[in-house]
N, C-alpha and C positions, 0 to 999 in steps of 0.2 A: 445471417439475418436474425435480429432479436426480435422475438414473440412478444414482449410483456416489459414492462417493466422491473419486476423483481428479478432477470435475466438480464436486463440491462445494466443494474447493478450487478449480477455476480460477473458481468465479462469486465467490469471497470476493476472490481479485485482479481480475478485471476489475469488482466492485462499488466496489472502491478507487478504483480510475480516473474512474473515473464519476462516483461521489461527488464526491472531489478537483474536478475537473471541472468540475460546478456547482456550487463552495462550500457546498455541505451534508456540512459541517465534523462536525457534530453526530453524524448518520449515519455518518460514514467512523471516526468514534471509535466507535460502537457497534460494529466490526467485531472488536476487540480484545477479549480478556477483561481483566475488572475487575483483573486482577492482572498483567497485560503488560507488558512490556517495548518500548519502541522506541529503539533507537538512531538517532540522527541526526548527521551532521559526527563522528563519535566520544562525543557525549554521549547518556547512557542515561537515556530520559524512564521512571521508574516508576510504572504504575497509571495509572488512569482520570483523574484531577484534575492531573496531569503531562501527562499525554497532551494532554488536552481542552485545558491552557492552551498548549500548543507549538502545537498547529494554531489557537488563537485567536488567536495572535500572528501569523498571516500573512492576506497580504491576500485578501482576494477574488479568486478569478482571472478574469482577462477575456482569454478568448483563446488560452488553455491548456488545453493536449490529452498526457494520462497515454497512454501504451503498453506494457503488458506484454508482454513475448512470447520464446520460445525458454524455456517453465518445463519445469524438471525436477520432479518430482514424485515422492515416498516414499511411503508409509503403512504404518506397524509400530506394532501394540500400540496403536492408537486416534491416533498422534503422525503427524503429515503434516510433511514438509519440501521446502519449495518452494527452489527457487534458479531465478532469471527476471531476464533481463537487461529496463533498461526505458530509456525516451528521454520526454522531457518536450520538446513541440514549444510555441511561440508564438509566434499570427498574427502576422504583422509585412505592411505596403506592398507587400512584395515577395513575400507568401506564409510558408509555416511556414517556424522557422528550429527549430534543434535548441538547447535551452538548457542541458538537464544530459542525462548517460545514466550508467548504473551496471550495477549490479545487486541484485538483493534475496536478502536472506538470510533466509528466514522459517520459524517453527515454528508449527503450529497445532493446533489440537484441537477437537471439538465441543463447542458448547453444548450446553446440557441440551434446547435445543428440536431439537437434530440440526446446526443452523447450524452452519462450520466457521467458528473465530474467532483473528484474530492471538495467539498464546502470547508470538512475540517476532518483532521482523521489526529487520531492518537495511539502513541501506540503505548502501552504497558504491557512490559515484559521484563525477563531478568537471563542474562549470560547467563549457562551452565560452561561453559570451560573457554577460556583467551582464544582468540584464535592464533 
């Protein structure tokens, strides 16, 4: 049960993770409204059928572990604006290595069921080693 709305947005980012996470690709796109925006590397994926084919094009993750953490957090006029810095770890022989960190730049708003849903999210960040 969420409390509040600034809880409603952090279960919308940490449901990200998760998702991400266990390659349930499908679900991590439902978190977006039909008409979102995501930027990634600098290109700007529009709408659900953009979206859904960017995250189809990557593999399955095995081993990969999402972090959100340090989100700031708005809400005016129904609009939430997150900014969260995040670390992308995988397992490796020797233990988690740190693969990308950035930060998110996100706008949201609720679905008609209450849900809080990505409006537009971006991400900036930079590889620290290939995977």
């Amino acid at each position: 049960m969420v409390t509040n709305d600034i809880e409603g947005v952090r279960r919308t980012l940490a449901a990200y993770c998760q998702l991400m996470d266990d390659g349930d690709y499908e679900e991590a796109v439902n978190l977006f409204h039909p008409d979102a925006q995501w930027t990634v590397a600098g290109v700007v994926y529009s709408g659900m059928n953009e979206i859904r084919d960017l995250v189809a094009s990557w593999p399955v993750p095995d081993g990969i572990k999402h972090l959100t953490f340090n989100s700031i957090i708005d809400i005016e006029n129904g609009i939430a604006t997150a900014i969260s810095d995040y670390l992308v770890m995988r397992a490796t022989d020797i233990g988690g290595v740190a693969i990308r960190a950035g930060r998110y730049h996100d706008s949201l708003s609720q679905s008609q069921s209450g849900e809080w849903r990505f409006s537009a999210r971006e991400n900036r960040g930079s590889n620290f080693v290939r995977p």
